[in-house]
ROSE-4610 file (N, C-alpha, C; in Angstrom, 1 decimal, always signed):
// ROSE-4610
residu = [X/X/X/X/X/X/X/X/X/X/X/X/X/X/X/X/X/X/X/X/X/X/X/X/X/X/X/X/X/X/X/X/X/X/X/X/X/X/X/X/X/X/X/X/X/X/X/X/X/X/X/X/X/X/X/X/X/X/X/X/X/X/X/X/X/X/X/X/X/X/X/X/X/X/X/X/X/X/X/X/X/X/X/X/X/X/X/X/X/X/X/X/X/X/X/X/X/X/X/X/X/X/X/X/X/X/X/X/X/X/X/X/X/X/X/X/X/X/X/X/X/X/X/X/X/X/X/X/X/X/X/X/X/X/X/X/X/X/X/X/X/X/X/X/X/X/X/X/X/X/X/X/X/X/X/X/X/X/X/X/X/X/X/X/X/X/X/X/X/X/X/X/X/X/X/X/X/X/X/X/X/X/X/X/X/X/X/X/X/X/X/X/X/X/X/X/X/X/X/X/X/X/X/X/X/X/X/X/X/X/X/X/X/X/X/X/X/X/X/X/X/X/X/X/X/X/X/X/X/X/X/X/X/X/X/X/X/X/X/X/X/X/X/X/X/X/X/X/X/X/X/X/X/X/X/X/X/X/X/X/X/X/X/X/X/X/X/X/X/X/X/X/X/X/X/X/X/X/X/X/X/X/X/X/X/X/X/X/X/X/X/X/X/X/X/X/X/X/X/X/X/X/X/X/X/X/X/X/X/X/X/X/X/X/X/X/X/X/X/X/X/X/X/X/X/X/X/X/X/X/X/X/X/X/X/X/X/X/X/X/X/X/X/X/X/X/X/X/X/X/X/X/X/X/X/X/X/X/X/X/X/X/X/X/X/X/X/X/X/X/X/X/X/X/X/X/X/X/X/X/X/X/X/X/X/X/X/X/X/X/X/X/X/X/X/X/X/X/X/X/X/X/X/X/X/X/X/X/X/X/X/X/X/X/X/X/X]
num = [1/1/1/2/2/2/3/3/3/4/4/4/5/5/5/6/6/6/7/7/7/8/8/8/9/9/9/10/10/10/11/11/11/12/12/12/13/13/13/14/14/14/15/15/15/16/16/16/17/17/17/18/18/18/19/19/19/20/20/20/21/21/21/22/22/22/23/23/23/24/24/24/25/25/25/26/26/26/27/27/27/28/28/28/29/29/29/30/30/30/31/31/31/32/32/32/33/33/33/34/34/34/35/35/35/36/36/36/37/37/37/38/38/38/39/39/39/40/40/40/41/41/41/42/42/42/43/43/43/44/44/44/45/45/45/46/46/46/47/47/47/48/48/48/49/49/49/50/50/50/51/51/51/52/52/52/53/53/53/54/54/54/55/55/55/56/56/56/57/57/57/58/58/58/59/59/59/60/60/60/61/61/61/62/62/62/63/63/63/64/64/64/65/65/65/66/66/66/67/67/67/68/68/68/69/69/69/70/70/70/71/71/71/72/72/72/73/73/73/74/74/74/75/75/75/76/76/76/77/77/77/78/78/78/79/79/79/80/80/80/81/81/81/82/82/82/83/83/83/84/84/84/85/85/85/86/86/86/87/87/87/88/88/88/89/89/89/90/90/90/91/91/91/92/92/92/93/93/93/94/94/94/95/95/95/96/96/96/97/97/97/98/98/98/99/99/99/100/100/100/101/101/101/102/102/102/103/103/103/104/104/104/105/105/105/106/106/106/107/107/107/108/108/108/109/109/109/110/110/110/111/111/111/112/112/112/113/113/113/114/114/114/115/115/115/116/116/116/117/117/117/118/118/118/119/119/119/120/120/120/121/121/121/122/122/122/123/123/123/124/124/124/125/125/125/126/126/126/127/127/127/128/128/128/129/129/129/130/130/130/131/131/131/132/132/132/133/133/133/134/134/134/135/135/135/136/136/136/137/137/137/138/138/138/139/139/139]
x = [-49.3/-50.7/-51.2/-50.2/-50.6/-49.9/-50.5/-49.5/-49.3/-49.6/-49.2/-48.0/-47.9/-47.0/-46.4/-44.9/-43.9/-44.2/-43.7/-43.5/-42.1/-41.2/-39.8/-39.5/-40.6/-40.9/-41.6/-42.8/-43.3/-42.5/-42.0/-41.0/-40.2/-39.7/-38.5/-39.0/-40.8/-40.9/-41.3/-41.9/-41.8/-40.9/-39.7/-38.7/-37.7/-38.1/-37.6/-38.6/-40.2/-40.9/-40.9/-40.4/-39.7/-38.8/-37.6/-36.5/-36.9/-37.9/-38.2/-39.1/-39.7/-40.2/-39.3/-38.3/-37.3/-36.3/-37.0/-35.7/-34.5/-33.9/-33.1/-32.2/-32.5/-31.5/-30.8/-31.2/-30.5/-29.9/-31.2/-31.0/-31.0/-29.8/-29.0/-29.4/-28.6/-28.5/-28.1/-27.0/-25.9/-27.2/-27.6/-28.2/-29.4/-29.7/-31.5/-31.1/-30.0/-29.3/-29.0/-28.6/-28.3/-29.5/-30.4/-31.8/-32.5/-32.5/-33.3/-32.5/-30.8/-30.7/-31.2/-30.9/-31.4/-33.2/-33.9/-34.8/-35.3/-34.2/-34.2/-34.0/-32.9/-32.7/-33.4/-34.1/-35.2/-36.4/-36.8/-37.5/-37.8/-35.9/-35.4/-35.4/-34.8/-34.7/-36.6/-37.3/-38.5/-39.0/-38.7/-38.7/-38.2/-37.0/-36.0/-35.7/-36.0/-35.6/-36.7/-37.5/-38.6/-38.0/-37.7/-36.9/-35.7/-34.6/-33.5/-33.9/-34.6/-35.3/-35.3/-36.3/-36.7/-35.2/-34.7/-33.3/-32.4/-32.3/-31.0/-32.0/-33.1/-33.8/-33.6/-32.8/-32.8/-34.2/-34.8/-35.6/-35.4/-36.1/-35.9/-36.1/-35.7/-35.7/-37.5/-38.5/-39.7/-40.4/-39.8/-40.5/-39.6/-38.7/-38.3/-38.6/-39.3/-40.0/-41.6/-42.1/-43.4/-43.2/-42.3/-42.0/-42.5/-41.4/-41.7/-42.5/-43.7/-44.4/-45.8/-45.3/-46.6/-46.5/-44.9/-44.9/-45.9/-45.7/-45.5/-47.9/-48.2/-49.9/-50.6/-49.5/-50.0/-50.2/-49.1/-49.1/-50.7/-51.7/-52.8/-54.0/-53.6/-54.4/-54.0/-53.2/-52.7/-51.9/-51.5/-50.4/-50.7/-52.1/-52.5/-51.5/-51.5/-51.5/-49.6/-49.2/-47.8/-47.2/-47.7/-47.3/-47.2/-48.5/-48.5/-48.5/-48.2/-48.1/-46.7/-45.9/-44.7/-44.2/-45.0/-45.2/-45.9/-46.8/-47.9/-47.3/-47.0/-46.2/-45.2/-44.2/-43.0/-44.1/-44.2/-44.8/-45.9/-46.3/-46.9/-45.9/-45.1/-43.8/-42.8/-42.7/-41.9/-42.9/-43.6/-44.9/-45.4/-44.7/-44.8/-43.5/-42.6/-41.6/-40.9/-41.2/-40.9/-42.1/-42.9/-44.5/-43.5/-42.6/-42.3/-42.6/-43.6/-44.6/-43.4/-42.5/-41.5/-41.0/-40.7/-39.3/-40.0/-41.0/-42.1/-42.7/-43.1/-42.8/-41.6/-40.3/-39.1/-38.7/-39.9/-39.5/-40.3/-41.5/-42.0/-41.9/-40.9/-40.9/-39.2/-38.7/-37.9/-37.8/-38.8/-39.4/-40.1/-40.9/-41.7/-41.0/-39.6/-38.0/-37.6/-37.5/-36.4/-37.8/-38.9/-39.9/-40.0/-39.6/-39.6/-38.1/-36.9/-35.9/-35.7/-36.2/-36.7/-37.6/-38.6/-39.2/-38.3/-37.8/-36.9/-35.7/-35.1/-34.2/-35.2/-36.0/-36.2/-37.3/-37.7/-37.7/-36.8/-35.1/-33.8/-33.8/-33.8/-33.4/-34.5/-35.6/-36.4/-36.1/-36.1/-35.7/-34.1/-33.2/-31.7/-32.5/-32.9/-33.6/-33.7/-34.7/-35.2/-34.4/-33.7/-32.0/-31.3/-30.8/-30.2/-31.0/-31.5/-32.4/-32.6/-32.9/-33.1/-31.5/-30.2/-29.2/-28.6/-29.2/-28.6/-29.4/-30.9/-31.4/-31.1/-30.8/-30.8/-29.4/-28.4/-26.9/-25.9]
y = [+59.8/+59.7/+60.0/+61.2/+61.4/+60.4/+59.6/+58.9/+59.6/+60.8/+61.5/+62.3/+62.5/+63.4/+62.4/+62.2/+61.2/+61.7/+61.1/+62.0/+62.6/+62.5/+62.9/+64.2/+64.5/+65.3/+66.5/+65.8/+67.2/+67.5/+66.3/+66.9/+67.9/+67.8/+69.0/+70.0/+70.3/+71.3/+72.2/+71.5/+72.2/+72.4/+71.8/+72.5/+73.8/+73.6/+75.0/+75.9/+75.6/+77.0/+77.1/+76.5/+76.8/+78.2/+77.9/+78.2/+79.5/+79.6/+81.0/+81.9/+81.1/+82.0/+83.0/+82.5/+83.1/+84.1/+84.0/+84.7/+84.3/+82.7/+82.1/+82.4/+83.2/+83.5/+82.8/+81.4/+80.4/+79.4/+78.9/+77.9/+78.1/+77.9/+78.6/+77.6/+78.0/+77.4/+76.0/+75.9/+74.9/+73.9/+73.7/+73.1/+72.7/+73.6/+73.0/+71.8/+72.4/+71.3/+70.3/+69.8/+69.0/+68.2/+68.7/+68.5/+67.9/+68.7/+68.2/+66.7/+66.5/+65.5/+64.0/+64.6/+64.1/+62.8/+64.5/+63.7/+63.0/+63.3/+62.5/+60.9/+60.6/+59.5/+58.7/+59.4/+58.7/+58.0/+59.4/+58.5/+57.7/+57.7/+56.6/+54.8/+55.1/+54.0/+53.2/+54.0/+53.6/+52.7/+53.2/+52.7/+51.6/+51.3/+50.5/+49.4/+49.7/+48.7/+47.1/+46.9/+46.2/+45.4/+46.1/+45.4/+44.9/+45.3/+45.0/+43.3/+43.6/+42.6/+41.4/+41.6/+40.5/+39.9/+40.6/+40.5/+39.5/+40.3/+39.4/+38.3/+37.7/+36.5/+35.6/+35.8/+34.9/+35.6/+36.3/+36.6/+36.5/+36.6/+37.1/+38.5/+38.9/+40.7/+41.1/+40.0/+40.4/+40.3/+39.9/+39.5/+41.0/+41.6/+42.6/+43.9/+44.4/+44.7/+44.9/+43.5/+43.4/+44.1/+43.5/+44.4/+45.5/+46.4/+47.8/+48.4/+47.5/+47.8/+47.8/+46.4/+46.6/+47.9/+48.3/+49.2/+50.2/+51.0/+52.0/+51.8/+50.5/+50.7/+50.5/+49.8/+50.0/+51.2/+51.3/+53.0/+53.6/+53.3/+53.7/+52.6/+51.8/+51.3/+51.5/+52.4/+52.6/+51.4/+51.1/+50.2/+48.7/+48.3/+47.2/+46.6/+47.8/+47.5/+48.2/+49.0/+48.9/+47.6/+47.2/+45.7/+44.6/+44.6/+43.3/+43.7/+45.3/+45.4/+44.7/+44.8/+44.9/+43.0/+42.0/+40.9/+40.6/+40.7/+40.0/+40.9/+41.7/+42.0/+41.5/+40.8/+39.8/+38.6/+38.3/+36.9/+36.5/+37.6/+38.0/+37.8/+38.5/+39.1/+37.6/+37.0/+35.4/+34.3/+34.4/+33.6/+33.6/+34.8/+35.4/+34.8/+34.8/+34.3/+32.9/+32.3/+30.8/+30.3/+28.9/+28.6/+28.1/+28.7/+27.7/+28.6/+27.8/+28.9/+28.9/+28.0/+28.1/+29.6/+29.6/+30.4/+32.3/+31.6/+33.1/+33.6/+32.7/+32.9/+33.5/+32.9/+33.6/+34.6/+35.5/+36.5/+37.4/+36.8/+37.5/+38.2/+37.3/+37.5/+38.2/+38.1/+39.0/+40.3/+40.9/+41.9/+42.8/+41.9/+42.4/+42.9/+42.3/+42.5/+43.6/+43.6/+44.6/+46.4/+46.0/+47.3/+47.9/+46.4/+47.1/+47.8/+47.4/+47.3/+49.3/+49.4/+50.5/+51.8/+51.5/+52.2/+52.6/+52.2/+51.9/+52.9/+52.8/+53.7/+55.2/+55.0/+56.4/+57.1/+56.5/+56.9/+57.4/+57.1/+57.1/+58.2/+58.7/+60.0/+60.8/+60.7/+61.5/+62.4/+62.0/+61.9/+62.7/+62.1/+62.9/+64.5/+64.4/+65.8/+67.0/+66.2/+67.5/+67.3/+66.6/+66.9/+68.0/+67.2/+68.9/+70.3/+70.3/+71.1/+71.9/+71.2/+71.9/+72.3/+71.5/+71.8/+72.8/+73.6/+74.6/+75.9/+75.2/+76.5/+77.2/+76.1/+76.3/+76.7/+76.2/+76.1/+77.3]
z = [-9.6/-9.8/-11.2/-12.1/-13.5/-14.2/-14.9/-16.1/-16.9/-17.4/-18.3/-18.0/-16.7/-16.1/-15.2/-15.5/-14.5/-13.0/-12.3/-10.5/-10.5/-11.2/-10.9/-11.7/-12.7/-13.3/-13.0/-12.2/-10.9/-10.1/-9.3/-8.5/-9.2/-9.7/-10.3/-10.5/-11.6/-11.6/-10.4/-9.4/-7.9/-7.6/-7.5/-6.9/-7.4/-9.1/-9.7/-9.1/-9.1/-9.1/-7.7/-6.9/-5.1/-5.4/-6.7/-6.8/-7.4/-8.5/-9.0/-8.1/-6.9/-6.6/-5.3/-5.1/-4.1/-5.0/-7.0/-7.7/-8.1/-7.7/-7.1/-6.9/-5.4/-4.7/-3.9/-4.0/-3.1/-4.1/-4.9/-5.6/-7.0/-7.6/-8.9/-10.6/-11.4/-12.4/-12.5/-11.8/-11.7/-10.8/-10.1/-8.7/-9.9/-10.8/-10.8/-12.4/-12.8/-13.8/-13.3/-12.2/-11.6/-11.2/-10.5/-10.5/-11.7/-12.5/-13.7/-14.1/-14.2/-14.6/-13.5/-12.4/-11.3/-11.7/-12.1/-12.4/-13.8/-14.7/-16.0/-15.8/-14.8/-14.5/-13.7/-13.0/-12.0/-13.3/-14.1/-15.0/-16.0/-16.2/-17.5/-15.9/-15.1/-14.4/-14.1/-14.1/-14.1/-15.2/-16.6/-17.5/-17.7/-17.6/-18.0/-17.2/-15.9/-14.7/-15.2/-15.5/-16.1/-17.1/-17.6/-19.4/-18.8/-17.8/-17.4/-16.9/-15.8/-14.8/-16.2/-17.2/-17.9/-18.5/-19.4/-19.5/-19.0/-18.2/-16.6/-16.3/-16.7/-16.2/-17.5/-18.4/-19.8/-20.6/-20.8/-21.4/-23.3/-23.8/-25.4/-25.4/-26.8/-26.9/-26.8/-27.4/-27.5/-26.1/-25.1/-23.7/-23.1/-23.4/-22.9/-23.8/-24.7/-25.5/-24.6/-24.3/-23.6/-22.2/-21.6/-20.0/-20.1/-21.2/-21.3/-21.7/-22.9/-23.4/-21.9/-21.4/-20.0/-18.9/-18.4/-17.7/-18.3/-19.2/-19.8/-19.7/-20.2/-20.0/-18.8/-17.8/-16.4/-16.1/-16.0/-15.3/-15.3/-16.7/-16.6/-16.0/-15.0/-14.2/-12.4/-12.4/-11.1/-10.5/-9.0/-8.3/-9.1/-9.3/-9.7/-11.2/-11.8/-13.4/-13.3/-12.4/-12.1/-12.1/-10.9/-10.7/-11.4/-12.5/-13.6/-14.2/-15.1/-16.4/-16.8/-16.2/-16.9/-16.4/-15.7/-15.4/-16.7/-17.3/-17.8/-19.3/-19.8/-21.0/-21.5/-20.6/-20.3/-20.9/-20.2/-20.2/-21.5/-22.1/-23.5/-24.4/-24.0/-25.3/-25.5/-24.4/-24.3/-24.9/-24.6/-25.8/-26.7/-27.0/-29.0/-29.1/-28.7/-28.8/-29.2/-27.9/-28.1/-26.7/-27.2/-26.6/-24.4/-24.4/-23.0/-22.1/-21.4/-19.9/-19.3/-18.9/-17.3/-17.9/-19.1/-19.7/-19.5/-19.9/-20.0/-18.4/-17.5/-16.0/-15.3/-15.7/-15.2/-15.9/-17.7/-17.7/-17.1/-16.9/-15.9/-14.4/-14.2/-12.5/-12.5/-13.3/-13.6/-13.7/-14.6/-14.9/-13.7/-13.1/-11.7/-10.5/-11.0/-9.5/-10.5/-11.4/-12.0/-11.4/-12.0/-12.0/-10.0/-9.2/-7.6/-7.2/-8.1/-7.9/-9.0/-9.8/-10.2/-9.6/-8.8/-7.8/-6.8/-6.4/-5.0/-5.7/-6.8/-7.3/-7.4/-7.9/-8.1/-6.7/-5.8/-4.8/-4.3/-4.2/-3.9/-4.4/-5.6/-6.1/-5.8/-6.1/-5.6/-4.0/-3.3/-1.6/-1.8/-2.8/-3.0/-3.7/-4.7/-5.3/-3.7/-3.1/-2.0/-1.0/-0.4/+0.0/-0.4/-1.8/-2.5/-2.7/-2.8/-2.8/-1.3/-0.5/+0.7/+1.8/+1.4/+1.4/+1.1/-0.4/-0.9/-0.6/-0.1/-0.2/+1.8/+2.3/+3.6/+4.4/+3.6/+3.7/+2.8]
């Protein structure tokens, strides 16, 4: 909900200040390291999955450049501007490029699979985070 603040980022810091507030008597050093990398990758995959997407579709470097450049300003329009920032930055960034709409469409729609196919990963870890987490502190 914060663009300023990742979600895999909160998550973690909740789950440390779960961890300090028990002392961490359950959940250690080793665990919240894991954690934290846990959630580095969730938020590099968010990033990246968009640029991948455009990429793997034949893209140019500047329409993958745009993906990332759209993810990154969506995010400040909520689900709407998730969804076509990193569509409509592609598709920008391939038309600075070279003028061919088909070419700039399939970097588009590239981009758009790479950014759901990105969600979906860090949902995945997110959901692994409070797993582990609730494994160690329960087990």
């Amino acid at each position: 909900m914060l663009p300023a603040i990742p979600g895999p980022l909160l998550l973690f810091l909740g789950l440390w200040a779960a961890a300090w507030a028990e002392g961490f008597a359950y959940v250690g050093l080793g665990t919240l390291l894991v954690l934290g990398a846990m959630a580095a990758l969730a938020s590099l995959a968010d990033f990246v999955a968009g640029a991948f997407g455009a990429h793997r579709y034949g893209a140019s470097a500047r329409s993958v450049a745009g993906a990332t450049i759209g993810a990154v300003v969506g995010l400040f329009f909520g689900l709407i501007g998730l969804l076509l920032g990193p569509f409509i930055g592609a598709v920008l960034g391939e038309l600075s490029a070279r003028r061919d709409l088909l070419a700039a469409g399939r970097a588009g729609w590239g981009a758009t699979l790479g950014l759901i196919l990105g969600t979906a990963a860090k949902v995945a870890l997110g959901l692994a985070m409070v797993a582990l987490f609730l494994a160690v502190r329960l087990f």
